[in-house]
C-alpha positions as CSV (number, residue, x, y, z in Angstrom):
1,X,2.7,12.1,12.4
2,X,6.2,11.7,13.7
3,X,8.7,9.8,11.4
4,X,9.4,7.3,14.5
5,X,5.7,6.3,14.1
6,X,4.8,3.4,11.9
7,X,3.4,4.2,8.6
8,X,2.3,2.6,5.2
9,X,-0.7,2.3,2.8
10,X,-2.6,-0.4,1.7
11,X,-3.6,0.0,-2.2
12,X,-5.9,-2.0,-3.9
13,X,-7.7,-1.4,-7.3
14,X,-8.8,-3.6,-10.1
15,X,-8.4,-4.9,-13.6
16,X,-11.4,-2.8,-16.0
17,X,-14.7,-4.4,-15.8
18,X,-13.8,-7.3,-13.3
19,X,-15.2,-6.0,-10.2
20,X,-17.9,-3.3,-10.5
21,X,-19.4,-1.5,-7.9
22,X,-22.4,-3.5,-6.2
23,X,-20.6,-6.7,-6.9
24,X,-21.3,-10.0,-5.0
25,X,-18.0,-10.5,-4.0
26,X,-18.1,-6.9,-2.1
27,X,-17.4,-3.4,-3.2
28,X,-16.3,0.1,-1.6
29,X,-18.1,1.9,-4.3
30,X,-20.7,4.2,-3.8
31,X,-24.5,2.6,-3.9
32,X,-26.7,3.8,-5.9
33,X,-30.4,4.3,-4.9
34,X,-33.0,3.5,-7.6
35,X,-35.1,6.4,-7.1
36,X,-31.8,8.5,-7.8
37,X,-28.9,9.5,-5.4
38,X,-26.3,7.0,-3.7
39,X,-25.2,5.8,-0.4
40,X,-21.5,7.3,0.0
41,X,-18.9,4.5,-0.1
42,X,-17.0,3.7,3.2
43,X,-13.5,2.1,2.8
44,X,-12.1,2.4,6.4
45,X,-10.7,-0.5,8.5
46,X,-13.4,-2.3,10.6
47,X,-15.8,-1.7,8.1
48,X,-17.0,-4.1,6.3
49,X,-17.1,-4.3,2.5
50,X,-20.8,-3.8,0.8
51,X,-22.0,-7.2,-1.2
52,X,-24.6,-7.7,-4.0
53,X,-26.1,-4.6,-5.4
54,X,-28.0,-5.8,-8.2
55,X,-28.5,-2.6,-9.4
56,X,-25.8,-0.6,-8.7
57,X,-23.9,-3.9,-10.6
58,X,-25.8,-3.1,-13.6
59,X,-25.7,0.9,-13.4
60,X,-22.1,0.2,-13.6
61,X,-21.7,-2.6,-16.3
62,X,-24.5,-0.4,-18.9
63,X,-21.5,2.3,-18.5
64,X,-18.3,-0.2,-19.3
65,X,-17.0,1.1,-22.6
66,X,-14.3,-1.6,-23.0
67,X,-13.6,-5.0,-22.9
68,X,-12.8,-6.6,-19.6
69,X,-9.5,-7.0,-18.8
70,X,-8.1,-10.4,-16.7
71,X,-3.9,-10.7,-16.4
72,X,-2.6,-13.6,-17.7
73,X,0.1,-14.9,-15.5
74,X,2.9,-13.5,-17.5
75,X,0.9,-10.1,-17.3
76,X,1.0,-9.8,-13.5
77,X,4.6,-10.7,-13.2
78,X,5.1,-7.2,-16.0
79,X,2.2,-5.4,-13.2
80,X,4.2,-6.2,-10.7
81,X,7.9,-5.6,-11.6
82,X,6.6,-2.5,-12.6
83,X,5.1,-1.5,-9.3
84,X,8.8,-2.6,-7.6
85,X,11.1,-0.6,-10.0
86,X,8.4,2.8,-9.5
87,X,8.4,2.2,-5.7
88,X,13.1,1.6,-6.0
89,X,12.9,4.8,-8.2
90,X,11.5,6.8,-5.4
91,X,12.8,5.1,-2.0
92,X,9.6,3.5,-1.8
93,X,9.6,0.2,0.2
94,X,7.5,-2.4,-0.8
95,X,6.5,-5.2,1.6
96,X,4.1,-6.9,-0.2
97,X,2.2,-6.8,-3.6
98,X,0.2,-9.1,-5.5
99,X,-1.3,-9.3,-8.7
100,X,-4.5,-11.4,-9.4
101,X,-5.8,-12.0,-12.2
102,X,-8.5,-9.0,-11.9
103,X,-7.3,-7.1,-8.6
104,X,-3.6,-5.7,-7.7
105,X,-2.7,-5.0,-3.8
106,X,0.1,-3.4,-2.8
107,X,1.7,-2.5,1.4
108,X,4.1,-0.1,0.5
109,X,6.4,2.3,3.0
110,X,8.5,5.4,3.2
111,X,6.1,7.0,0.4
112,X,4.2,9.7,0.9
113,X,1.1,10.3,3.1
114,X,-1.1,10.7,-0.3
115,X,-2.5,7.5,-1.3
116,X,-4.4,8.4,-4.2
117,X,-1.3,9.9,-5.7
118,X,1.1,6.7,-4.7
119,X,-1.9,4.7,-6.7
120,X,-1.6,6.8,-9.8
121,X,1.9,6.1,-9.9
122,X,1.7,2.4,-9.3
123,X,-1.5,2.4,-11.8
124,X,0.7,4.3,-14.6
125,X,3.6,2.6,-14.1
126,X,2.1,-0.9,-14.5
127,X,-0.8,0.4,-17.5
128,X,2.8,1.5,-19.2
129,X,4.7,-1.7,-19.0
130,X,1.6,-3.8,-19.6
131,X,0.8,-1.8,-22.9
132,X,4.6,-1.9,-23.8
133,X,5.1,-6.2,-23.7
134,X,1.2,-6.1,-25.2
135,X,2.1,-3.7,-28.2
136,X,-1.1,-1.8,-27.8
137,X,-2.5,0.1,-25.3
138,X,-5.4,-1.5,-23.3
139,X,-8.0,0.0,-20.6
140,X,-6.1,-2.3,-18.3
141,X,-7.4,-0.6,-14.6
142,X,-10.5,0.9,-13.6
143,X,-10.3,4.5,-12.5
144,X,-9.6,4.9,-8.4
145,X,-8.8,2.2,-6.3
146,X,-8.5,1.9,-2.2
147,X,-6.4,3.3,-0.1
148,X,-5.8,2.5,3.5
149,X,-3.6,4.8,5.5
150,X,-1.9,1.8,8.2
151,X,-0.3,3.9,11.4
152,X,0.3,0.8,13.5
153,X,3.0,-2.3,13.6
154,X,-0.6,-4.4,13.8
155,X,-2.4,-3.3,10.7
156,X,0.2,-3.4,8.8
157,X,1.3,-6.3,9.7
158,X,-1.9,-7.7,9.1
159,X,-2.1,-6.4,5.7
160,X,1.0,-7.9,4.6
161,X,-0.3,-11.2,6.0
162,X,-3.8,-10.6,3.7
163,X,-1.8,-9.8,1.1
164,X,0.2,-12.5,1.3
165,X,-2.1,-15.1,1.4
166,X,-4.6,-13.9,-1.6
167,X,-6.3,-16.6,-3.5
168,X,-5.3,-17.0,-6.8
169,X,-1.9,-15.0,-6.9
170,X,-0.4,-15.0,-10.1
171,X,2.6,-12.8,-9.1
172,X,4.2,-10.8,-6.3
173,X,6.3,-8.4,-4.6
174,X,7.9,-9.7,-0.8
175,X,9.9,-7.4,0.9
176,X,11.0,-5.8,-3.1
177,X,11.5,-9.3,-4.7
178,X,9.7,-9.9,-7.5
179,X,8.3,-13.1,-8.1
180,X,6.0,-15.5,-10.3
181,X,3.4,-17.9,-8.2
């Protein structure tokens, strides 16, 4: 990859316990077989999401050794000022986040070509800030997450645009702005 070709990642991972693999909603876990062994997870573009594993859901949710974990408004807006002063720490642009109140996304640039280490960074840097205005330290993310690899103007435009118009927003990140919904 050439530096004059387009490049960013598309992040996405959850709040603990409010999305588990085989989840109605969909899921790029792997899915679990009953008879043992799994069907690998696929998370690439054009594929679409797997929905409604009843028992890979309840595999998962027998395992859950913490409370759930939902953001409160004033949570998100800590998540995602967090993820905006890691990304202006590094050079890292951001060009649009959001923080639900169970799922964080993030379209960042001019990072590296590594998204599960980009992730951990955004992941710490939030669990840190979240645990400091809390006073305690929570489970506040599951482990993992998603991570798209965009290397065309399209897809990442059309990321920004999925990002942008997420359901339920309680904060965001547009262009490295922070803001409340």
């Amino acid at each position: 990859m050439s530096a004059d070709e387009p490049f960013a990642l598309f992040i996405t991972w959850t709040t603990y316990g409010t999305w588990l693999p085989g989840d109605e909603r969909g899921h790029v876990s792997n899915t679990l077989l009953p008879g043992g062994g799994f069907v690998p997870k696929e998370n690439r573009l054009g594929v679409d999401a797997r929905k409604d594993d009843a028992f890979t859901r309840e595999q998962a949710k027998s395992q859950q050794n913490w409370n759930s974990v939902w953001l409160t408004p004033d949570e998100a807006f800590t998540a995602v000022a967090a993820l905006a002063n890691a990304a202006s720490k590094r050079n890292w642009r951001i060009l649009r986040a959001a923080a639900m109140s169970n799922h964080v996304h993030v379209v960042v640039t001019n990072c590296p070509d590594d998204g599960p280490a980009v992730r951990r960074i955004f992941k710490g840097n939030a669990h840190a800030e979240l645990s400091t205005a809390r006073g305690k330290t929570l489970r506040w993310w599951t482990t993992g997450g998603s991570d798209r690899y965009l290397h065309d103007i399209e897809s990442i435009e059309a990321s920004i645009q999925y990002v942008a118009n997420q359901h339920g927003k309680l904060a965001e990140v547009d262009d490295g702005r922070v803001m409340k919904c």
